[in-house]
Structure formats: C-alpha cells, structure tokens
C-alpha positions as CSV (number, residue, x, y, z in Angstrom):
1,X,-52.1,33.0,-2.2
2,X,-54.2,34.7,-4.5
3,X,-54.5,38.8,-4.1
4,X,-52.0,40.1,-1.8
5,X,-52.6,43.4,-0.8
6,X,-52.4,43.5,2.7
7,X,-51.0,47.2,2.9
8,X,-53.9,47.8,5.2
9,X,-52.1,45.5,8.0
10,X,-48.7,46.1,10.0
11,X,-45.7,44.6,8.7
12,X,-46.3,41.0,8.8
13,X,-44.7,37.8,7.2
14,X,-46.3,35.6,4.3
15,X,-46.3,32.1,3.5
16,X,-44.1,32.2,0.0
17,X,-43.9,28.2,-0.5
18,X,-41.2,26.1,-1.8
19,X,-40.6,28.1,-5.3
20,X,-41.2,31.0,-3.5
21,X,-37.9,29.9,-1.7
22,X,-36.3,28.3,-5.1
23,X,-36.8,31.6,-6.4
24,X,-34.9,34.1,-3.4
25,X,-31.8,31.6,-3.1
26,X,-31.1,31.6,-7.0
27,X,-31.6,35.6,-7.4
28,X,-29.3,35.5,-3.8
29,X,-26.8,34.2,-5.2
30,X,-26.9,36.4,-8.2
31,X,-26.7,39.5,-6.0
32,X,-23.9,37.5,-3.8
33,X,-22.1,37.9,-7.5
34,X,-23.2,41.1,-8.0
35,X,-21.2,42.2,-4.5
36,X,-18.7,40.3,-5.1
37,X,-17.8,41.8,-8.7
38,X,-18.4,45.3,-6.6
39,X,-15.7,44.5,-4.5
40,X,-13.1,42.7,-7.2
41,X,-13.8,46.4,-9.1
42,X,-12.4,48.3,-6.3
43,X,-9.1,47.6,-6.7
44,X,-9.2,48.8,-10.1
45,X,-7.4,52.0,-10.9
46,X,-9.0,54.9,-12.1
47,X,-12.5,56.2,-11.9
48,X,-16.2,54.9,-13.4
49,X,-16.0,54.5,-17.2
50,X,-18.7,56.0,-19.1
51,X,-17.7,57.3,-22.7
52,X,-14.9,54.6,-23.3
53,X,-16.5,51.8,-21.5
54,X,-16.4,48.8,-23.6
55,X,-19.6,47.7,-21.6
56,X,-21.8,50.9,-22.0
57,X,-24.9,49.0,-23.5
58,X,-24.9,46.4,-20.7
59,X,-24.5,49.9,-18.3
60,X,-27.2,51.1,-19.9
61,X,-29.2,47.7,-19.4
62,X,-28.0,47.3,-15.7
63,X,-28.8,51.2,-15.0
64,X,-32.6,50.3,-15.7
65,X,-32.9,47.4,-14.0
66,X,-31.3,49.3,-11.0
67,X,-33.9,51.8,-11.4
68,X,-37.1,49.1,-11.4
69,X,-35.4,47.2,-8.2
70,X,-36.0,50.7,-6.8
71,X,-39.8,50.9,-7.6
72,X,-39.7,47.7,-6.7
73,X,-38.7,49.2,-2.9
74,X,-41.8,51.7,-3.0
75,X,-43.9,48.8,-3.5
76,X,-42.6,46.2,-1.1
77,X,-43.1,49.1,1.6
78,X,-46.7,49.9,0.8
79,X,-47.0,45.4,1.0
80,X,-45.1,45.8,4.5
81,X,-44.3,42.3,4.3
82,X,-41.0,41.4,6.2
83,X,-39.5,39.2,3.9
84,X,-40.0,41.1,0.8
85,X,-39.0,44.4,2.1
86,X,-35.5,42.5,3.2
87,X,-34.8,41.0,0.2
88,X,-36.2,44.1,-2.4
89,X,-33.1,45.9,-0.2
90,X,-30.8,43.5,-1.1
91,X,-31.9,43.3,-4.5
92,X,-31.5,46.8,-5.1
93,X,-27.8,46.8,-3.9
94,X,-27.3,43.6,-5.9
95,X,-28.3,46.1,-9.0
96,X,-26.4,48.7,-8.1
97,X,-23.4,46.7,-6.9
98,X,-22.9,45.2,-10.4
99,X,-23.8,48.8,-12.2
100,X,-20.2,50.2,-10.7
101,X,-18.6,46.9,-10.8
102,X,-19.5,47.5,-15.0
103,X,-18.4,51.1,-14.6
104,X,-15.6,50.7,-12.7
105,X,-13.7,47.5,-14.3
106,X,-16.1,46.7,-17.5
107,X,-13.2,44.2,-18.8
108,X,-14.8,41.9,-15.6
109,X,-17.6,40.9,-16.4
110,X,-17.8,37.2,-15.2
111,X,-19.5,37.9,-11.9
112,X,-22.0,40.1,-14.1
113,X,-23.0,37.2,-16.2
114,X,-23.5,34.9,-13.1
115,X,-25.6,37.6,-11.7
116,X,-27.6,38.1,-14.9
117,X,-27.8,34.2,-15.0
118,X,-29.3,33.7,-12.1
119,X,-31.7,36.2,-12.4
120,X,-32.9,34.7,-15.3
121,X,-33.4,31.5,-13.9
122,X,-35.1,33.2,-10.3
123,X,-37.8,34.7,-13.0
124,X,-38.6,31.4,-14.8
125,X,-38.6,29.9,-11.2
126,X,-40.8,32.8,-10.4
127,X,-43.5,31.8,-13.8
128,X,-43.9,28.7,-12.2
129,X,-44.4,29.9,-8.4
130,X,-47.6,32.6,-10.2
131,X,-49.2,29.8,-12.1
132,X,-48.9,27.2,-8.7
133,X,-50.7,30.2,-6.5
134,X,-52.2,32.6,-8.9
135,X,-50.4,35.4,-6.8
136,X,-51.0,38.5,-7.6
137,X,-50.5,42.6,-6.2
138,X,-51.1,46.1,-7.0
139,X,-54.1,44.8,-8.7
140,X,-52.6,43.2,-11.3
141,X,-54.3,40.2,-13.5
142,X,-52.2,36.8,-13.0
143,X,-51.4,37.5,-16.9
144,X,-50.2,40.6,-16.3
145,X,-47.8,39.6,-13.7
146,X,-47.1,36.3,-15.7
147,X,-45.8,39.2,-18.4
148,X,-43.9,41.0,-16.3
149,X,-41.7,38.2,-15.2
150,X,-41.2,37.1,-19.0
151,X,-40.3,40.7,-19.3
152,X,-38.2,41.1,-17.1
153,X,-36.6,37.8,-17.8
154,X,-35.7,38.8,-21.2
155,X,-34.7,41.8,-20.1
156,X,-31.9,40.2,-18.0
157,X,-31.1,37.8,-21.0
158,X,-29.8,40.9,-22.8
159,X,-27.8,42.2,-20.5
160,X,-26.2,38.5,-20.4
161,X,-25.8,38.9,-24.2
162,X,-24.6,42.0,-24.2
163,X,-21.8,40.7,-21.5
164,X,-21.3,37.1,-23.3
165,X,-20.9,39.4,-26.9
C-alpha cells in the first residue's frame, strides 16, 4: 500500500488485505470483551475504585492506552478513511469500556485479560500486515511504524501481566 496519506481526498475506503482483516476481527473481539466486562461491572455496588483498587497499576496501564486510542481518533480523521475512522471509534470505547470495568469491579478482571490478549495478538498480526505492504502514515519510516506496533504490543503484555499477577 505503501504511503498512505490521502488526507487531501474525501472520505474514502482502502484496500486493507487479508491481515489487514486478521488484524480488526482479533482486536474486535478484544473490545467485544472489553464491553462486555463494562457491562458485568455495572452491577457492582459502589462507585469507581481508585486509592484501594487492587488493580491500580493495570488502571494506570489501561488509562494510557485509552488516551493513545484517542490520538489515534485525531489521526484517523485527518486519513478520512471510512473504515479506520469506524473502527478507531470502537477502539476507543473498547479502552475506555475496560478502564471503568477495572475501576468499577477490579476483582474481574477475566474479560480484561481477553481484551489485553487479543490486542496483543491483533499487533503481531499487525507486524506482519507492515512488512507484507510496507504501509506506512503520518510520514513515518516502515521501521518506525514496525516499532510502534512492538511497542504497543508490549505495552499491552503488561497490562496482561499486571492482570494475570
């Protein structure tokens, strides 16, 4: 696909590919568990746990990947691209779904590993889909997108840990 900044054009759809794909339905599913441990934490009593949550690192952890997914808004809207736009939306309530779940009922944290999980998976599934097109934006190299999704994919790892621990 190679550089794609067409910010210049109207919304529009792209051609993503096959791990493209592989890489929206895993980090779906992980915001499907993200919603869902939303939900399950609603019928908890009380209010969101800050000081006395059990969970606070992984609060801590979730709070900043909340806060890229909504950079990662800003930049999907400069792309207009359809697809991206849809799913960055539903990425950032994915994020801040399982931030209150944590807050809310931190002793459930099952739904947050599955989310973390598959979010670790949808980034190596996302190292592959960069070195099959050389994708790029915002004028990034390919390397320095290639080490943003290792990032990022560690990043997620501990916030599993600090769940699993």
């Amino acid at each position: 696909m190679g550089q794609n900044q067409r910010s210049a054009q109207g919304w529009h759809v792209a051609e993503w590919g096959l791990w493209g794909w592989v890489e929206t339905a895993l980090k779906l599913i992980g915001i499907g568990a993200g919603i869902l441990a939303f939900f399950n934490a609603q019928a908890a009593s009380g209010g969101l746990r800050f000081g006395d949550n059990p969970e606070l690192a992984a609060v801590i952890v979730t709070a900043l990947l909340t806060l890229f997914t909504v950079g990662a808004l800003g930049i999907r809207f400069i792309q207009r691209e359809v697809i991206s736009m849809a799913f960055a939306v539903a990425q950032f309530l994915g994020h801040a779904a399982v931030l209150v779940a944590l807050l809310r009922l931190p002793e459930q944290t099952g739904l947050a590993i599955v989310f973390g999980v598959m979010f670790i998976l949808g980034q190596i599934v996302k190292l592959v889909f960069l070195r099959a097109t050389g994708y790029t934006e915002m004028g990034q190299t390919p390397q320095s997108m290639f080490n943003a999704t290792v990032g990022l994919a560690v990043f997620y790892g501990v916030l599993v840990a600090l769940l699993v621990l």
